[in-house]
N, C-alpha and C positions, 0 to 999 in steps of 0.2 A: 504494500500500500504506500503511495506518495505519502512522502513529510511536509511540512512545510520545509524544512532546510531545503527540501531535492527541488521542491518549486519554485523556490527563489533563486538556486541553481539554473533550475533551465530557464525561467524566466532571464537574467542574467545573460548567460549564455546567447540566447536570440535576440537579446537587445544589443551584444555587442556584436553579431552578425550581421544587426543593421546595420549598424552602424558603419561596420570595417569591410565589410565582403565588396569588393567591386561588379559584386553582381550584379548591385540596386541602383548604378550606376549607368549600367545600362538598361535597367527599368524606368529610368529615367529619360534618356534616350528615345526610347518607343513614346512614353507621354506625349516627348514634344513634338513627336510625328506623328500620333494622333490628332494631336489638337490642329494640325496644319491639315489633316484632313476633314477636320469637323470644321473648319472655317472655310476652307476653298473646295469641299465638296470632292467627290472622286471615290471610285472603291480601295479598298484598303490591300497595300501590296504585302503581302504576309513575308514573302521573301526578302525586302527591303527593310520591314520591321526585326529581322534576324536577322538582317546582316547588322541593322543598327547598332543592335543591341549588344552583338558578339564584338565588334568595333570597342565598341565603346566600353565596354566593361574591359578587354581584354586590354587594351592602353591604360586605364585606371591600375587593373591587376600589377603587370609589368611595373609600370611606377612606384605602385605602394607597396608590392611583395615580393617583388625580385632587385628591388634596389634600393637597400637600406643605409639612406645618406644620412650623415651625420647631426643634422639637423632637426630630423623625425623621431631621434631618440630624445631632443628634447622639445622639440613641439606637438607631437602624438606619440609619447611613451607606450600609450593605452592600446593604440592600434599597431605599433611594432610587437608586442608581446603576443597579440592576436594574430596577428600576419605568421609569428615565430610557433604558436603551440599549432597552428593549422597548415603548417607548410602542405604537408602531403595534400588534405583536400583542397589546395588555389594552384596545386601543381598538377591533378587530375582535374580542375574546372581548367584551366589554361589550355590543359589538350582540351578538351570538349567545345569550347567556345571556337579555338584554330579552328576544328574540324568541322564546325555546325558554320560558320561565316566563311570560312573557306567552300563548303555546300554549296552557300548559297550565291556563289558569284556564277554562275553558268545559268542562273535567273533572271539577272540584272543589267538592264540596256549599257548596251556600252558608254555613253554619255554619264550615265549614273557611275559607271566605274572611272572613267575620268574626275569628274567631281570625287568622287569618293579617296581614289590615290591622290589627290589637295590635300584633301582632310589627313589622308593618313602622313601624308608629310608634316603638317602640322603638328601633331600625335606624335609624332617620331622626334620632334626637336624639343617639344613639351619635356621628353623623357629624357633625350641627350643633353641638354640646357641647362637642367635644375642646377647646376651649381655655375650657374650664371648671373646669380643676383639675381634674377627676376626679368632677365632679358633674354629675348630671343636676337637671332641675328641682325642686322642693319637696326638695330637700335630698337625694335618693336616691344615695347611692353608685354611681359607673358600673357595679364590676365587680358589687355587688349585680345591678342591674338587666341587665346582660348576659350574665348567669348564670342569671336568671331566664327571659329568652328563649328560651335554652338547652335549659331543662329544659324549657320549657314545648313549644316547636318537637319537641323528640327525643321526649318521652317523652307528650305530650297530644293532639296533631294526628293520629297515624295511629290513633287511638281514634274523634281527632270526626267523623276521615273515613270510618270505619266506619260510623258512628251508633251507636256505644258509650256506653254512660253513665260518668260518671267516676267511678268510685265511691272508696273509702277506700285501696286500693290502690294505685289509678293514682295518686291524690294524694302518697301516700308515695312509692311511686317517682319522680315527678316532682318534688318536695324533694328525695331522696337525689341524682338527676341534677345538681340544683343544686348540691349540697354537692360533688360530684365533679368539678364545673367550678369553681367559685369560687376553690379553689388555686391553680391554672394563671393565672385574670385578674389576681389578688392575688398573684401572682408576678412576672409582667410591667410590671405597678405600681409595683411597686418595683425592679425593673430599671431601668426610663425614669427615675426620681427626677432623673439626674443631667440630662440634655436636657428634663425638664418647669421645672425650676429655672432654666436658662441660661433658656428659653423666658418664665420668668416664671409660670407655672401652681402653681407651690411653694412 
């Protein structure tokens, strides 16, 4: 019979899964290409929702569990310790997610895979960067630029996957996305100040 001790364990336990897993990261991901299909109408491309998703968790993954910079020990203690006692299961979601977004690119118009390898180079310098202070190459602000992926992933991709034209609308929304994320990064930003400073990045 459950204790309370063993429920406030697993309670616990699923809270800090929210929190840490890069799963729910690309649960996030899907959200906001849902919502771009509840505003500009269209059927919902399932394959595109999976490629998001796997994207975008699996960039999260790599960053927060396969590269434990100096910094995250003192700015998310809580999430390297998690990252550390779960290694085995983010290194069996790692393969899963390769293999399920990797599926799903022999679905996906080729224009969508062009936009998509942007994104992924974007993603790819997010992760090579970090101990850039907070900059990407030619001078570009991180959280600029990863708000820009952002906006552009959520709110412009299930358009090119249509074969939609992007007209003056989708553009605004796709700005306004950005401005709606850019808070959250530049929030986080300056949360880490104190472990990017130890780390020497400040």
């Amino acid at each position: 019979m459950p204790t309370p001790s063993s429920d406030r364990a697993l309670t616990t336990g699923l809270t800090a899964a929210l929190c840490h897993d890069p799963a729910l990261v690309g649960g996030v991901a899907v959200a906001l290409m849902l919502g771009t299909y509840g505003l500009f109408g269209g059927t919902v491309d399932l394959p595109l929702l999976a490629a998001g998703f796997c994207g975008t968790a699996l960039t999260y993954l790599v960053d927060r569990a396969w590269r434990h910079t100096p910094e995250d020990r003192v700015n998310r203690p809580g999430r390297v310790a998690w990252v550390q006692a779960h290694s085995r299961w983010l290194a069996i979601e790692s393969v899963v997610l390769f293999a399920l977004g990797g599926a799903m690119v022999v679905y996906l118009e080729p224009t969508t895979l062009v936009w998509t390898g942007v994104l992924g180079a974007v993603a790819g310098l997010h992760v090579l960067c970090r101990g850039r202070g907070g900059w990407f190459p030619r001078g570009v602000p991180k959280p600029v630029a990863i708000a820009g992926a952002w906006a552009v992933g959520g709110a412009l991709l299930p358009l090119v996957e249509a074969g939609r034209s992007i007209g003056v609308g989708a553009l605004f929304f796709c700005g306004y996305r950005g401005l709606f994320v850019l808070p959250n990064l530049l929030l986080a930003d300056w949360a880490d100040r104190a472990g990017d400073a130890a780390a020497g990045l400040a």
